[in-house]
N, C-alpha and C positions, 0 to 999 in steps of 0.2 A: 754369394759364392759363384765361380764360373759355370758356368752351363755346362752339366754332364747326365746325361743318360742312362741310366740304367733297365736292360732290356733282359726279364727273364723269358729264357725259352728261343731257344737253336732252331728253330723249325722254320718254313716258311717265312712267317711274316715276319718273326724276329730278327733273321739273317736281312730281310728286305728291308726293314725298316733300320737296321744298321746300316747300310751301305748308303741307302738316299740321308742318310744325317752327315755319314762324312763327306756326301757330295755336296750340302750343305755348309760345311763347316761346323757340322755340331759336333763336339765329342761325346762317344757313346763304350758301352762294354756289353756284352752278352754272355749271360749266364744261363748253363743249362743243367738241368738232371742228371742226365745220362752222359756218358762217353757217346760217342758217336759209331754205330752198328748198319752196316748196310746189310738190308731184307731186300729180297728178293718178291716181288708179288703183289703190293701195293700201286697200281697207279691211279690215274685221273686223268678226265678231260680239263683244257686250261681255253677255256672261252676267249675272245676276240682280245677285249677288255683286260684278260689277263696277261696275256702274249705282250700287248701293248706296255705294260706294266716293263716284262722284262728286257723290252727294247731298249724303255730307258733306263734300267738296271746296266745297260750295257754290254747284256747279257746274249743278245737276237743270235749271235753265232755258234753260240754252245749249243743252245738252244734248238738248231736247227739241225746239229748233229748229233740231237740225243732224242729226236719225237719224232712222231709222224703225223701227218693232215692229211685227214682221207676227202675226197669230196664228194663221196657218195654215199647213204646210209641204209642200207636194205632191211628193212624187216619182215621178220619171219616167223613162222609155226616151229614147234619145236621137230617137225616131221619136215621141214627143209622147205616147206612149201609159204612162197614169197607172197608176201602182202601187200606189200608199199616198197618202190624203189625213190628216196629222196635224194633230189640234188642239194648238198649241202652251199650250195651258190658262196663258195669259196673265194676269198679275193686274189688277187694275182700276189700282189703283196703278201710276204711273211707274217710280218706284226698285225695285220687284220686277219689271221686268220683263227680259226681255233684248232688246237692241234691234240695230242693223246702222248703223254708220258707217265714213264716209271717215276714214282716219289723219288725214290734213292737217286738218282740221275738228277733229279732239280735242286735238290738236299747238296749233294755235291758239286753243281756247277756254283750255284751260292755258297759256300762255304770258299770254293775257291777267290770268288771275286771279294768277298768279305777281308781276306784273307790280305788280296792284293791291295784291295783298298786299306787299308790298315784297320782294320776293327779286330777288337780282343776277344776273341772269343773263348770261356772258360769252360771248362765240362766239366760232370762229376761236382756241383756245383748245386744244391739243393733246397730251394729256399722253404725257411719254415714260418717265417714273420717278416711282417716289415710295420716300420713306426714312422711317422713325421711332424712339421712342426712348419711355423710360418716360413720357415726361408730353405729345408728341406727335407729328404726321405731318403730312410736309412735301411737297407735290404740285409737280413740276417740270415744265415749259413748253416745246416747242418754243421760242417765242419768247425763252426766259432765264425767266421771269418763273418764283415761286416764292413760295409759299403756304401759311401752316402754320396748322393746324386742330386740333383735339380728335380728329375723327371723320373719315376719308376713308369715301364709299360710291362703288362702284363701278354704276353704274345705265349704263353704256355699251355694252350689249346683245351679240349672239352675239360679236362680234369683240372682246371688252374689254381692253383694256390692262392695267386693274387685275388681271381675271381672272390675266391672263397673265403680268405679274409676281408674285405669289401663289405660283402651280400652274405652272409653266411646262412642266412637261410632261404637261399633261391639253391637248390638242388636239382640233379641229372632225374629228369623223368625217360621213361624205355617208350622211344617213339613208334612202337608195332613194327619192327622191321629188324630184319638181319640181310645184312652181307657178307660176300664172299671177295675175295682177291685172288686171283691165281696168274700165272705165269708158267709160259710152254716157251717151243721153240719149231717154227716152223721145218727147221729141218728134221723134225721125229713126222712128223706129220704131212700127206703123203694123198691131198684130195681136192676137193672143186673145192668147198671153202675155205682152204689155207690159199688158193691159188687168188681167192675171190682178194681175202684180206690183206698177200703181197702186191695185188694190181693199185691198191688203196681205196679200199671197201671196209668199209664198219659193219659188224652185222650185231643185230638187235634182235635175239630170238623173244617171244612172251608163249607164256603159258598162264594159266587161273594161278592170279598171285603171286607171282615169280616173274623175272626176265633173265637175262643171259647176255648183256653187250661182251664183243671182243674186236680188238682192233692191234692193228702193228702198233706196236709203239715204241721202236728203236731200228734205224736204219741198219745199224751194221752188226749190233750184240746177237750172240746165237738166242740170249734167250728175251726173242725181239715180240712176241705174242703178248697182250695184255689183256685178261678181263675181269668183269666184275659179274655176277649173280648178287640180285636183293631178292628180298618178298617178306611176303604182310603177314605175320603173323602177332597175334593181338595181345598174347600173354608171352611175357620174356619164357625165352626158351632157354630152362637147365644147364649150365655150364657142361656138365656131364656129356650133354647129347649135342652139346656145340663145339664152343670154343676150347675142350677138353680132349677132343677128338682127333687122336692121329691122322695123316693124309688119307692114307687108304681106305679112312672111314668115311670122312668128308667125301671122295670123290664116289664112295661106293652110294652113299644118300644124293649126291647129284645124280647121276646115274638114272639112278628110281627114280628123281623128278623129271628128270628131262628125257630118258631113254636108254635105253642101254646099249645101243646101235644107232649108225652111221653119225653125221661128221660131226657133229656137236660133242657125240660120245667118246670121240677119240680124241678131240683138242683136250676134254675132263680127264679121260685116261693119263694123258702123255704130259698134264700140266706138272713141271717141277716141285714147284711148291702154293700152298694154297692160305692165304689167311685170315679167319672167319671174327667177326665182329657183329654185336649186337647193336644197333642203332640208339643213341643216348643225345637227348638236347636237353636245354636249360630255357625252362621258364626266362621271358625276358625280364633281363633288371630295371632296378631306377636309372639308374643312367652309368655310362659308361667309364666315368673320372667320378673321383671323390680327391679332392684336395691335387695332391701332386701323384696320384698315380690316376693312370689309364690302362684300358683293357683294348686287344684288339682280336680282328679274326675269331676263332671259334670260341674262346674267352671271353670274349663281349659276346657274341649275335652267333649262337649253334647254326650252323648251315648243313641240315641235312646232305647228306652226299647223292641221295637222291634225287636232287636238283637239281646235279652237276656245274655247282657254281661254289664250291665251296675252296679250291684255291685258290679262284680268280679273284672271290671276294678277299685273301686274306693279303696280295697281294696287290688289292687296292688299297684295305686300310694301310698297310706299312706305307706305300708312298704317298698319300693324301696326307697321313699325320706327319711324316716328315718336312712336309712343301708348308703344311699350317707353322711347324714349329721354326721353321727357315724366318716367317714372315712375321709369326705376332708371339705376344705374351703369351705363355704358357694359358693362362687362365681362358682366353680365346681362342686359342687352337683346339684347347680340349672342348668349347661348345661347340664352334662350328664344326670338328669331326663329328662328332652325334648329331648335329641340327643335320649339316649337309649331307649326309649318309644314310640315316633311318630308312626312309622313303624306296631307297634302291633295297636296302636291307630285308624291308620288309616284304616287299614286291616278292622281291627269290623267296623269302619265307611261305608266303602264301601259294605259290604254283602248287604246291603241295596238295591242298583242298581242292584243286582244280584239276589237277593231272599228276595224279602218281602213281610212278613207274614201277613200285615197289607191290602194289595189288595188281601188277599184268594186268592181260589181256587176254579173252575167252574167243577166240574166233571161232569156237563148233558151232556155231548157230549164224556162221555168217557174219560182213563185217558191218559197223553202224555208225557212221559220223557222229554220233553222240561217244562214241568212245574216245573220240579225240578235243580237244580246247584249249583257246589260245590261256592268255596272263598280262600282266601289265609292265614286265620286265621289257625295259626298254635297252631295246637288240644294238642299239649303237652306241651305247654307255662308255664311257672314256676316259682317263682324268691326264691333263698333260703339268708335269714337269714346271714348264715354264708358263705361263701364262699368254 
C-alpha cells in the first residue's frame, strides 16, 4: 500500500510531525481526542534546540510575535532579596535563542501552518484500539470509524492510548511533585518586578521545596505574564486539596507559601487564571516501536517539566522521525529514532537527580555552591532538516 501516516494526538509533536511529512512528501492525517479549547495559563520555556526546530517548521515569524526571550535570570528569596543575577548569554540570532511562551499560542501557530500545509487534521476523534499485520496498521474509533495507514505514531502525551496498548503494563508513577500554571497581566500590576520582567528579566524566586519562575511571555496580549510554581512533595496530594480547588483557593495556599505581601503576592493575587497539576512519568519502556507503530514525545520518554526541556524534546522527536522516514524504510527509521536519541533522552531524564528545582532552595543559612551542579545535557544539541 502507499505510504500513509497515521498520527494520533493534535498536540505539539503531532502537529510537528505532520507538517515535516508533508514537507517531505509523506502523506499523513492527525487524529485527536478533543475538539480543540484554548486555556489560558499553561506555558513553557522552549530551549535553543527547540526554537531551532520551529525555524524549520517555518514557523521563526509567528513565533517571534507570540514569545519572549529574556536575557537575564535573576534569582531570588521569596522576600525580594536577589541571590544570583545570570546572563543568560543569548545569541543575537532568533532561532538560537531560547525563549518563553503560552502553550495555546504554539497549539495555534501549528495548527495554522498544519493547516496551510495541507494536513488533515480530525478532532473529537478518540482512539480505543489499533490492530496490524505484515504490510499494515489499522487505528479504531470510538465513533466506529477505522483507518488504515503504513505508519501509526503515537504523539498522544502522558496518558497515551497507543502507549498503553503497546506496554500495558508500564503505568504513570506520581513523581513527588505538583505544579502550578498561572497567567496575569502586567497592566493590573503596578511594581519594581513587573517593571523588572517588561525590561526582559526572568525571575526565579525559591523557598524550602517550592520555586516560583515568572516571565513575559507575549509581546503584545494583555494577558502577556506567564508562570509556573512546582515543589516536592512526596505523597500525591488529594485531588480535594489540589487540583479540585477553585482559584481563590489555590491563590489563597500560594499566598501562605510564599507571602502574603509585596510583589510576588500581587502578581498571585491578580493572576487571571491558575492551573494546577500533579507531576506523573512512566517508567521507561522496551522500546519505542513495535511493528508499525511508534511513540514519540511524552508517550515514549515522560520529560518531567521540571527540566524545562519537555517541549523542545517533543519537537525534536516530530522532526527527527520525520527526516528518518523521508530517507529509510520504515523498519530503520523506527531504530535509529531510539538508537539516535536515547542518550540526549536520557541525559534531560537524569538532571533530575542532580538538580531539581522542584525541592527549592533554603538560603536562611546562607548560600553554598553545593546547592548548585552542572549535567551532561549537551547545551548545543540540534538536529538540521537537511543534512
Amino acid at each position: 500500500m502507499r505510504q500513509k501516516i497515521i498520527i494520533i494526538g493534535a498536540g505539539i509533536s503531532g502537529l510537528s510531525l505532520a507538517i515535516f511529512l508533508k514537507k517531505a512528501g509523506i502523506d499523513c492525517a492527525v487524529y485527536e481526542n478533543y475538539p480543540y479549547k484554548r486555556i489560558e495559563g499553561s506555558s513553557f520555556r522552549i530551549n535553543k534546540s527547540g526554537v531551532h526546530v520551529m525555524k524549520e517548521l517555518g514557523i521563526e515569524e509567528q513565533i517571534k510575535k507570540s514569545s519572549h526571550s529574556a536575557d537575564r535570570m535573576r534569582l531570588l528569596t521569596t522576600d525580594n532579596t536577589e541571590i544570583a543575577s545570570i546572563n543568560l548569554m543569548q545569541h543575537s540570532t532568533f532561532s538560537k535563542r531560547s525563549i518563553y511562551m503560552q502553550r495555546s499560542d504554539l497549539i495555534e501557530i501549528l495548527m495554522s501552518q498544519a493547516k496551510s500545509s495541507g494536513v488533515e487534521i480530525h478532532y473529537s476523534k478518540k482512539l480505543t484500539s489499533f490492530s496490524q499485520d505484515a504490510s499494515s496498521v489499522t487505528a479504531c474509533f470510538d465513533d466506529g470509524h477505522q483507518e488504515m495507514g503504513s505508519l501509526l505514531v503515537g504523539a498522544d502525551g502522558l496518558h497515551s492510548t497507543v502507549r498503553n496498548q503497546m506496554f500495558p503494563n508500564h503505568m504513570l508513577d506520581y513523581a513527588k511533585s505538583w505544579a502550578l500554571y498561572g497567567i496575569a497581566s502586567s497592566k493590573d500590576i503596578d511594581n519594581e518586578v513587573v517593571q523588572n520582567l517588561m525590561s526582559g528579566d526572568e525571575l526565579f524566586y525559591f523557598t524550602e521545596n517550592a520555586n516560583f519562575l515568572i516571565s513575559k511571555s507575549h509581546p503584545t496580549n494583555e494577558l502577556n505574564l506567564s508562570w509556573q510554581s512546582s515543589g516536592y512533595q512526596e505523597r500525591k496530594i488529594p485531588k480535594e486539596e489540589f487540583e479540585f480547588k477553585n482559584l481563590d483557593e489555590i491563590k489563597s495556599d500560594l499566598l501562605q507559601r510564599y507571602g502574603e505581601h509585596g510583589a510576588l503576592s500581587e502578581i498571585i493575587k491578580k493572576s487571571f487564571n491558575i492551573i494546577p497539576k500533579q507531576i506523573y512519568c512512566v517508567d521507561p519502556i522496551p522500546s519505542w516501536s513495535k511493528g508499525r507503530v511508534v511513540v514519540i514525545g511524552d508517550s515514549a520518554h515522560t520529560i518531567n517539566p521540571n527540566t524545562g526541556y519537555g517541549c523542545s524534546v517533543a519537537l525534536e522527536d516530530a522532526m527527527y522521525l520525520a527526516k528518518l522516514l523521508k530517507k529509510h524504510h520504515y523498519t530503520d527509521a523506527l531504530y535509529y529514532l531510539e538508537a539516535d536519541r536515547k542518550d540526549r533522552i536520557n541525559a534531560i531524564q537524569n538532571t533530575l537527580e542532580i538538580f531539581d528545582v522542584s525541592k527549592g532552595f533554603d538560603f536562611s543559612n546562607g548560600f553554598d555552591i553545593g546547592l548548585f551542579s552542572g549535567s551532561t545535557i549537551d547545551p548545543n544539541y540540534k538536529i538540521d532538516w537537511e543534512d
